[in-house]
C-alpha positions as CSV (number, residue, x, y, z in Angstrom):
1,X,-11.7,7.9,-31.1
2,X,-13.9,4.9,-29.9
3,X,-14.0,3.6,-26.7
4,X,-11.1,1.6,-25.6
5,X,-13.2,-1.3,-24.7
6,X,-15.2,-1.8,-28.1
7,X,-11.3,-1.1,-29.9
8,X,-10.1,-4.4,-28.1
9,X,-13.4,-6.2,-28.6
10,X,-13.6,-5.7,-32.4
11,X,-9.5,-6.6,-32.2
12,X,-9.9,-9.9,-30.4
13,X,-13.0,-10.5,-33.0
14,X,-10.8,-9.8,-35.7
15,X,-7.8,-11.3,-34.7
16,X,-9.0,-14.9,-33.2
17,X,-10.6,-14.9,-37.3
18,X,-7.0,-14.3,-38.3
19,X,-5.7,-16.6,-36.2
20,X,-8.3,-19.5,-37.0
21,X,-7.5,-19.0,-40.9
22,X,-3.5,-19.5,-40.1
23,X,-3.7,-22.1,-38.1
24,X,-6.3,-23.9,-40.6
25,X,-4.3,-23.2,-43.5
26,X,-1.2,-25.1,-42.7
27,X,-0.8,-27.5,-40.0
28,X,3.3,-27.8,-40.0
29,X,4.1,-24.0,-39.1
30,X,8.0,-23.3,-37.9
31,X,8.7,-20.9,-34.9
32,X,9.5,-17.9,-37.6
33,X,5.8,-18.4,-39.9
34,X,4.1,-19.2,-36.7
35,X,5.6,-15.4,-35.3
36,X,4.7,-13.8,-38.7
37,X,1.4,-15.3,-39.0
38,X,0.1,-14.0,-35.5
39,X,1.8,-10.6,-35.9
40,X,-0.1,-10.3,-39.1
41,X,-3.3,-11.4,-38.1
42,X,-3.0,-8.5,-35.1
43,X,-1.6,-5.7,-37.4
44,X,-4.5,-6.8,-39.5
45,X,-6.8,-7.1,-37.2
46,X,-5.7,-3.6,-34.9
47,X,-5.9,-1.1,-38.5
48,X,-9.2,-3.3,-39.2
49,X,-10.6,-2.5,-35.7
50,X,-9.6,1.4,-36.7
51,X,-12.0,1.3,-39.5
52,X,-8.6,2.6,-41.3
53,X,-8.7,6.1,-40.1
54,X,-5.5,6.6,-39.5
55,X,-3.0,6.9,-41.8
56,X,-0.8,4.1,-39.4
57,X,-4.0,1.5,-39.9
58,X,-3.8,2.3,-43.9
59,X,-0.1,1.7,-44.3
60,X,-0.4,-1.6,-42.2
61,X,-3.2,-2.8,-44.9
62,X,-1.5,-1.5,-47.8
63,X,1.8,-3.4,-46.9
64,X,-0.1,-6.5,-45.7
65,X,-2.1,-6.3,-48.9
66,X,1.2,-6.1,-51.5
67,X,2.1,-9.6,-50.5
68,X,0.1,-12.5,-52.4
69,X,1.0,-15.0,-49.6
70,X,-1.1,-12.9,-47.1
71,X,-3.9,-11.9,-49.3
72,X,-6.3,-14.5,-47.9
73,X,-5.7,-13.6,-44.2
74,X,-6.3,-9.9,-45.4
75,X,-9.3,-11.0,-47.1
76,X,-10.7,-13.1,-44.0
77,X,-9.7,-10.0,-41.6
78,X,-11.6,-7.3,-43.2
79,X,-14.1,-9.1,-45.1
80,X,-16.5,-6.7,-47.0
81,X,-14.8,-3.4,-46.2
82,X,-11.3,-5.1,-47.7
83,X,-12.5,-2.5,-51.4
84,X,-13.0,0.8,-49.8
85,X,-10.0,-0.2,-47.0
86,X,-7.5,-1.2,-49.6
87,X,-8.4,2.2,-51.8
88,X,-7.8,4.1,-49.3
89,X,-4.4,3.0,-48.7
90,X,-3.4,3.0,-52.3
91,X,-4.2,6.8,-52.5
92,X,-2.3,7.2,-49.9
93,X,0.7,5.4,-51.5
94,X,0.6,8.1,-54.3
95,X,1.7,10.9,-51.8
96,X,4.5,9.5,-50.9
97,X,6.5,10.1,-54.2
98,X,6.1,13.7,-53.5
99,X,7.6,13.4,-49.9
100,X,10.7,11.8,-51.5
101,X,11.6,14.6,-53.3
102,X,10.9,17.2,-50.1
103,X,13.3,14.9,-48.5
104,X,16.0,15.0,-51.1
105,X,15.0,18.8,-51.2
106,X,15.5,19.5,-47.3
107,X,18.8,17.6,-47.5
108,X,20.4,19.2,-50.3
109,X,19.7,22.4,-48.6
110,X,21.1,21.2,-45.5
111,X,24.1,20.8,-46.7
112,X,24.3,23.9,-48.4
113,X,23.7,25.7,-44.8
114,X,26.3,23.0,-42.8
115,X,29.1,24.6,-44.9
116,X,28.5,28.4,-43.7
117,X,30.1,29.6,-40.6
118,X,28.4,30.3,-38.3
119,X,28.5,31.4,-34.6
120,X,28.5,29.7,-31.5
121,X,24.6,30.5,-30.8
122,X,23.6,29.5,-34.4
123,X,25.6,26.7,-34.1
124,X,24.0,25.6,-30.7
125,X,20.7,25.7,-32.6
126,X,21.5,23.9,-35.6
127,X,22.8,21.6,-33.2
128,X,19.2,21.1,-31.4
129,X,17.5,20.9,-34.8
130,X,19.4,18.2,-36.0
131,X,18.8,16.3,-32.9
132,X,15.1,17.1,-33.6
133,X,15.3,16.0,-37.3
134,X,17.0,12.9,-36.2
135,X,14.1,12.0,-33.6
136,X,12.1,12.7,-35.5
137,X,13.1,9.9,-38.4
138,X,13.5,7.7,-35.6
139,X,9.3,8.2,-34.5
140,X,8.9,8.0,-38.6
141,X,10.7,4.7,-39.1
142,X,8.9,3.3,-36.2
143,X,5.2,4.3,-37.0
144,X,3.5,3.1,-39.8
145,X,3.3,4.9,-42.9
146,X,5.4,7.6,-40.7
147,X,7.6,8.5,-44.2
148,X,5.2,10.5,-45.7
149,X,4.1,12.5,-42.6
150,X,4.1,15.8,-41.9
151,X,6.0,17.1,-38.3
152,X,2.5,17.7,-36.5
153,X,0.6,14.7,-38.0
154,X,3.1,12.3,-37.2
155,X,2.8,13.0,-33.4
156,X,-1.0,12.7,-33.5
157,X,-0.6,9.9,-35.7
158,X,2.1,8.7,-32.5
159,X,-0.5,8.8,-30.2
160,X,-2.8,7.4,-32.1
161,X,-0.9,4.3,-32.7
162,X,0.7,4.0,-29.1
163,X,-3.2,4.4,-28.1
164,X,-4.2,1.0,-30.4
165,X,-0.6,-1.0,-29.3
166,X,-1.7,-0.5,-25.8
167,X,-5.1,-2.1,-26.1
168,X,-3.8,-4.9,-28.6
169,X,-0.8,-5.9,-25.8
170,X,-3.8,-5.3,-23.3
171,X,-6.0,-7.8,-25.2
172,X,-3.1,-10.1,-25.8
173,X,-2.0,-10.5,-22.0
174,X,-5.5,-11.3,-21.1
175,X,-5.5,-13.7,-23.6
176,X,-2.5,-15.2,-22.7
177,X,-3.4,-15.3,-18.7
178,X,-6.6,-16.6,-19.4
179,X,-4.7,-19.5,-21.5
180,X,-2.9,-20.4,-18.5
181,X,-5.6,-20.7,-16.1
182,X,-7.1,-23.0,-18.7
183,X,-4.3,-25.0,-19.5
184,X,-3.6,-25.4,-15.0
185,X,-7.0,-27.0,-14.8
């Protein structure tokens, strides 16, 4: 993992060039495209500034990269790497067929095992894994690219991503403060 400093320097590079192609590219944005614009220029920008070595950073380019109206941000955010970055996220798009059917799999079986009896102490545990197995869907939903995870790669995966949300809200706020001292003067 790089240093957190050179993370949010590359981000703010990245993002400001995001920024500067929405902003240039239409001049009468509402509230709701201005929103989406600058939260795609950052998800852009934050899996760009990963070098997309995360699985979280490939499934925010793959998904940004789907959509033809955000195809020139994408372009301007990653410039020459956009090839290899965009490959790499489409082969990991292929797994994720294969995680569908483990997850039909794992709930057909469940079922199968909810309708034995069983005893109190079984029933205690069953009890704890489903809570697992829901919190676990939860952390998937919210990561990205979480679906297709594995148990132990989505909590490193977690970190990971918590890791890169924390420098871009870091970078953000010293953005923002240092827009207000501007803006007082």
């Amino acid at each position: 993992m790089r240093p957190p400093t050179s993370l949010k320097r590359e981000f703010l590079r990245k993002w400001i060039m995001g920024l500067q192609l929405c902003s240039s590219s239409k001049k009468e944005m509402s509230f709701v495209e201005r929103k989406k614009a600058i939260k795609l220029s950052a998800d852009v920008a934050m899996a760009s500034a990963r070098n997309a070595a995360t699985r979280w950073s490939r499934a925010l380019i793959s998904k940004a990269s789907k959509d033809d109206s955000h195809k020139g941000i994408v372009e301007c955010i990653l410039g020459p790497d956009l090839e290899s970055l965009k490959g790499a996220s489409l082969s990991m798009d292929l797994h994720s067929n294969k995680n569908i059917s483990k997850k039909i799999l794992r709930k057909s079986r469940s079922i199968r095992l909810a309708k034995k009896s069983c005893s109190q102490k079984v029933m205690a545990s069953s009890i704890a894994k489903r809570l697992v197995k829901k919190r676990t869907q939860v952390l998937k939903s919210l990561v990205p690219g979480g679906e297709s995870m594995t148990e132990f790669s989505l909590i490193e995966e977690t970190l990971d991503y918590i890791f890169s949300l924390r420098a871009q809200v870091d970078v953000m706020r010293h953005l923002a403060n240092a827009t207000e001292l501007l803006n007082r003067k």
